[in-house]
N, C-alpha and C positions, 0 to 999 in steps of 0.2 A: 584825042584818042591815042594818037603814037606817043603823049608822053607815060599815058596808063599800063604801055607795054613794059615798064618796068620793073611792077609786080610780076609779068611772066616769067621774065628774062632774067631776075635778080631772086629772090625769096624763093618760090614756088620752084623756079629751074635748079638754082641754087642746093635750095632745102632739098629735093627730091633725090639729088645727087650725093648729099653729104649727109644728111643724118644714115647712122649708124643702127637700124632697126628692121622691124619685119616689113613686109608689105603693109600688113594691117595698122601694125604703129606709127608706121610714118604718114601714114593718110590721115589718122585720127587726128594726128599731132600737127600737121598742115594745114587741114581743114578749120582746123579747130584756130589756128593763129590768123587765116584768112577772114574768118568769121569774126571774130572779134575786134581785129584791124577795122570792121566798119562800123563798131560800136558809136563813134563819135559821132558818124553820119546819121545812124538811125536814132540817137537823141537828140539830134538835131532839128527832128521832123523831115528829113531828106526822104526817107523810107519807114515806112508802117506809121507815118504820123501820128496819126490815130490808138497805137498801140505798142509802143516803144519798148516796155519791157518782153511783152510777148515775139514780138519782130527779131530784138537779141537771141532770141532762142531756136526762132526759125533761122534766122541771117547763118547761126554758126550752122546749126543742120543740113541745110541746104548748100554751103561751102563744104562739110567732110563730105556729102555727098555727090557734088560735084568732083572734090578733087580725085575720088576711085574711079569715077569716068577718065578723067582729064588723066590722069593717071595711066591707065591702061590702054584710053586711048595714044596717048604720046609714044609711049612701051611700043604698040603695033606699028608705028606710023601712020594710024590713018586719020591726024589731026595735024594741023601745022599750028605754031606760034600764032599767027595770025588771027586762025576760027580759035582759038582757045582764047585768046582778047576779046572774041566777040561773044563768047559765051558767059564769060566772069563780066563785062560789062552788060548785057545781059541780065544780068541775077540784078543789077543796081536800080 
């Protein structure tokens, strides 16, 4: 689990910091790369075995929707690094 923290700490912290866009587009645009980064697992049968093409569709939805929480909650403070690992490991 502490090596999974890397996606918070690197991409996600990273991205949120430096893309150059609105609130709306950089969420779209995170969610949407975070969603997709699990493609390989969910044709794997890791997740939505059962329904792989459709599981890709929800996996990216559920990441941009996650990330405008994870988002706004980070913004307030009232999420640490930590619960935000446990919530994207969580969605797996």
């Amino acid at each position: 689990m502490i090596l999974g923290l890397g996606v918070e700490i690197g991409w996600k912290g990273f991205l949120q910091k430096n893309i150059k866009a609105n609130f709306f587009k950089k969420n779209i645009l995170i969610g949407s790369i975070w969603g997709i980064w699990h493609i390989p697992i969910i044709l794997n049968g890791h997740n939505y075995h059962s329904h792989a093409v459709l599981g890709i569709g929800v996996q990216i939805l559920l990441c941009i929707v996650l990330i405008f929480y994870l988002s706004i909650a980070l913004k307030k403070q009232t999420v640490s690094l930590l619960s935000e690992h446990f919530i994207e490991v969580s969605t797996q």
